[in-house]
C-alpha positions, 0 to 999 in steps of 0.5 A: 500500500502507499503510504502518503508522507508529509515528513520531513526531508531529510536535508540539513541547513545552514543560514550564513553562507561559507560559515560551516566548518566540518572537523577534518577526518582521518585519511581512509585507511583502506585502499579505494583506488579501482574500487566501484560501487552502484550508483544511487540517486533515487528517492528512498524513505526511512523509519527509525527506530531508537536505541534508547529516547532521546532527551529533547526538553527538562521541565523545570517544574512539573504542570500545576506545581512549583517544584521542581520536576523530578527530571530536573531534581535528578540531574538530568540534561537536555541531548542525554539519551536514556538507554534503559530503565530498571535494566530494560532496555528503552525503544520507544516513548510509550515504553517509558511512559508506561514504566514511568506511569507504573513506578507507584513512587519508587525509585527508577534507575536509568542508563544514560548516555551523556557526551558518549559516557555512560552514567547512571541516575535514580529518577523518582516520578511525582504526582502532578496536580492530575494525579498523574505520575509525571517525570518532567521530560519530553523525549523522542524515540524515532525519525520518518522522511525521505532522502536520496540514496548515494550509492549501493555496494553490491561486492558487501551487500551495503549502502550509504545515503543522505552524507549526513546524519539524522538529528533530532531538529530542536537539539542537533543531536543524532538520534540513537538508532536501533535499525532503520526501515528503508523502502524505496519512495516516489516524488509525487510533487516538489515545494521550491527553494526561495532564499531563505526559505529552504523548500522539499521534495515530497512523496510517499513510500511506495512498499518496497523494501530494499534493506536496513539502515544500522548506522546513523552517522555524521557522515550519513546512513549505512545499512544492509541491503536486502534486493538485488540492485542493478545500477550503473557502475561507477569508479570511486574517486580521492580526494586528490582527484576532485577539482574546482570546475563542472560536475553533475548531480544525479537526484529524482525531483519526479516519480521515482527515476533519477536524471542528471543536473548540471553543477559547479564545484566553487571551493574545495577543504574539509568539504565541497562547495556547491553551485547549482548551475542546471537551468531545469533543476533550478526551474523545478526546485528553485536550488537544492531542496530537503531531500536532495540529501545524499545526491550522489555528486560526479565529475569525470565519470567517477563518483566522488560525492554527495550533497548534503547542505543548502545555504539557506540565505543562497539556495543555489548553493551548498555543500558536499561530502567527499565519498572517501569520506562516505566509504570511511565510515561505512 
């Protein structure tokens, strides 16, 4: 069955145009020269699941009361991801609530993980002015929407999209992934870029499965896949291989089949600057658009990148992730 999305694309945004700085990784260990991957392009549809609820908000004070929130009183931040309560593990917000609801006034002791160190906290829950055991957070647990898949390995059976990783939109903090539901998804209409207002492509998931998703990154989703893909070949590029000047993007802005725009390459560093040049593209989309995330970016017949940015004061531009750097961390 289809099933009619209005999530979020996945794409992230930045306000001042060349602010954004990414931290330098490490240079790939493994060996890409004459390595050749399947080339994406395509829209696909993700539905996380978390790996313990993440933290978005602590109540100062519980509603109706004065004093503090247990939360609060606790110790408990903003950006920490409860991993298990009582030593059951946490998958989703109703789980919570329903060990919270069930406490009758005794002590929770909950696995949190803070900074990337785990700690643990006793969390009492308190009656508020409903009679209601209450905590005092306000939490997420999983992540829907549509983004563009990069490339598929079919030598290991993997594939990596979007270039970034899912956050969650209040905090910035990546959403703790359990594993990923990824199904193919077709684009049935498109809201156009306008500077400073940053548009998407929308669509539905269309129930075809094409694999897992384990790994939610900065530098973009990986997973597993589970059906035979029969894209195009590609060479991988390095880094020293990329260079100021013309390049394409391949993405889909319609249905479900991709095509190739024309784009320009203005900067080189830690990442790729980007300009869409496509007199086409930019008539349907105004610039780069939510869910253009993981585009795959190639110059001289070699895959070496995929977007992952849009400037939102200039939606022509943005940025993009070298595939070296995609590869490292899958």
């Amino acid at each position: 069955m289809k099933k009619l999305v209005s999530l979020m694309a996945l794409m992230a945004v930045f306000g001042v145009f060349f602010t954004h700085k990414t931290p330098a990784l490490e240079a790939v260990s493994d060996n890409i020269e004459d390595k050749t991957v399947q080339l994406g392009g395509e829209p696909f549809g993700i539905r996380m699941f978390s790996d313990g609820v993440l933290v978005i908000e602590v109540e100062d004070a519980l509603y109706g009361s004065d004093t503090p929130s247990p939360a609060f009183k606790a110790g408990i931040k903003a950006n920490d991801i409860i991993k298990s309560a009582n030593g059951e593990a946490l998958y989703s917000n109703e789980q919570f609530t329903d060990i919270i609801v069930n406490s009758n006034n005794t002590s929770l002791e909950l696995e949190i993980i803070r900074n990337g160190k785990i700690i643990n906290i006793s969390l009492i829950p308190e009656y508020d002015s409903k009679g209601i055991p209450r905590a005092g957070l306000w939490i997420k647990d999983s992540a829907a929407g549509i983004g563009t898949v990069t490339y598929y390995d079919t030598e290991s059976q993997t594939f990596g999209a979007l270039g970034h990783g899912i956050c969650e939109s209040k905090t910035g903090t990546l959403i703790p992934l359990s594993y990923g539901e990824i199904a193919k998804a077709t684009i049935n209409s498109v809201s156009k870029s306008e500077n400073g207002n940053v548009g998407s492509l929308n669509g539905y998931f269309d129930g075809e499965a094409i694999g897992k998703a384990y790994n939610n990154t900065d530098n973009g989703i990986f997973g597993h896949l589970s059906c035979i893909t029969q894209n195009e070949s590609i060479e991988i590029a390095d880094k020293e291989e990329v260079k100021i000047g013309d390049a394409q993007i391949y993405c889909t802005v319609n249905g479900n089949i991709k095509d190739c725009y024309d784009i320009k390459i203005k900067r080189l560093s830690d990442t790729m600057v980007i300009e869409i040049t496509d007199p086409q593209l930019l008539e349907i989309t105004g610039g780069i658009v939510q869910g253009m995330s993981g585009s795959p970016i190639v110059q001289n017949g070699k895959l070496i990148g995929a977007v992952t940015h849009v400037l939102v004061n200039n939606v022509k531009y943005g940025y993009g992730i070298y595939i070296e750097d995609m590869i490292a961390e899958s």
